[in-house]
C-alpha positions in Angstrom: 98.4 134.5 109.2 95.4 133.2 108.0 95.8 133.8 104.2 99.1 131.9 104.5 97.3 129.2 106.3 94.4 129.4 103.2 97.2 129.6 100.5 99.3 126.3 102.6 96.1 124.3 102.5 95.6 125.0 98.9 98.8 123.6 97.6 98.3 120.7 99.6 95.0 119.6 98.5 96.8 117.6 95.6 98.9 115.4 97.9 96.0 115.1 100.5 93.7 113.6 97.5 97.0 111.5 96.4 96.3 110.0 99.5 92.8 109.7 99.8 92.7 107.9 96.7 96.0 105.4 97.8 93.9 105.0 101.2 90.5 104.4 99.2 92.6 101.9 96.6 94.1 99.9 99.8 91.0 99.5 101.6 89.6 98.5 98.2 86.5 100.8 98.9 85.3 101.1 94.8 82.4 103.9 96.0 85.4 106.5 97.9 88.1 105.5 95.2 86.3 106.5 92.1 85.2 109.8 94.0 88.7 111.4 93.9 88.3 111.1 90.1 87.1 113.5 87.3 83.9 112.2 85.6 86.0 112.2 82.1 89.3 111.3 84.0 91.9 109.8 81.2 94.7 107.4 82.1 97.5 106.9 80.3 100.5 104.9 79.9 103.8 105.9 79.3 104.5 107.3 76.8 101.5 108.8 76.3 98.5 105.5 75.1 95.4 106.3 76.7 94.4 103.0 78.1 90.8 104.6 79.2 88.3 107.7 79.2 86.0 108.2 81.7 84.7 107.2 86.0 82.4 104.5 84.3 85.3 102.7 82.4 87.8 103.7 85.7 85.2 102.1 87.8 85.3 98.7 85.6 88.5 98.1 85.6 89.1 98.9 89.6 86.2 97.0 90.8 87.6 93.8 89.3 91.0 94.8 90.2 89.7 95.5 93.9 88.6 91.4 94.1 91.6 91.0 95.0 91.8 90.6 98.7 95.9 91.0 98.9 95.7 94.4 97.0 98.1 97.0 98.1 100.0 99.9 97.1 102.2 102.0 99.5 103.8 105.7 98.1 107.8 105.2 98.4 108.7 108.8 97.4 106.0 111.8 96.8 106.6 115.2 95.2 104.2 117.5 94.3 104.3 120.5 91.9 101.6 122.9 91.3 98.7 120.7 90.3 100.3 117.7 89.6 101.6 114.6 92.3 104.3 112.3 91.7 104.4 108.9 93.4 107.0 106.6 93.0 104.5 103.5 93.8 105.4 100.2 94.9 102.2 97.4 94.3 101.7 94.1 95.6 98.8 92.4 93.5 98.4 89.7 95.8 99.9 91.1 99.2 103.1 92.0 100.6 104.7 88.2 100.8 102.6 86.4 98.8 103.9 88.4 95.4 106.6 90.4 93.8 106.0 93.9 94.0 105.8 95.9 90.7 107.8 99.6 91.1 105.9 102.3 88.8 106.1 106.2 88.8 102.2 107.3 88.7 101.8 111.4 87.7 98.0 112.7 88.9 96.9 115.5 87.4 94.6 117.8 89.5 91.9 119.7 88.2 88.8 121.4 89.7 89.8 119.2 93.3 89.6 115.9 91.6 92.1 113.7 89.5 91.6 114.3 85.6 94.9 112.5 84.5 96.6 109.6 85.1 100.1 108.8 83.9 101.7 105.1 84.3 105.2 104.8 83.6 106.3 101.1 84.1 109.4 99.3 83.8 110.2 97.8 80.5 
């Protein structure tokens, strides 16, 4: 019983740092955010343009992103397989109400129990 309990808790670390990270992004907390990512974590957009290398550059761009006092971002749709999450994100830049949300698909690639790829795909 316990392996099975081990072995449950291991293929769920993925989705329970999904959501670490989508708790850390809402409450806009830079410090607990950045630490569910690899040092040399890449993000990408669709279909493939990395758009930046690295927890310092991550870190830039979030902590002017996180100025933003209406920030927030709920998971509509979740699936996880092996090391990778799927999220079917919906994003309001300014807060629910006060702007249009913006629907993406975000893929986060687990490695070593911390993010080291992120994939955008966007409308359009």
């Amino acid at each position: 019983m316990l392996a099975a309990h081990a072995i449950a808790d291991a293929a769920a670390s993925p989705a329970l740092l999904a959501e670490r990270q989508l708790a850390a992004y809402n409450a806009r907390d830079l410090d607990a955010f950045a630490a569910c990512f690899a040092d040399d974590v890449e993000v990408y957009d669709f279909p493939g343009a990395l758009s930046l290398k690295g927890r310092d550059a991550f870190r830039a761009r979030y902590a002017e992103r996180f100025k933003s006092d209406g920030l927030h971002a709920i998971a509509v749709h979740r699936a996880v397989i092996g090391s990778r999450v799927i999220d079917h994100e919906r994003v309001w830049l300014e807060g629910e109400g006060k702007s249009a949300p913006i629907d993406l698909v975000v893929i986060y690639t687990v490695r070593d129990g911390l993010i080291a790829r992120v994939d955008f795909i966007r409308e359009g």
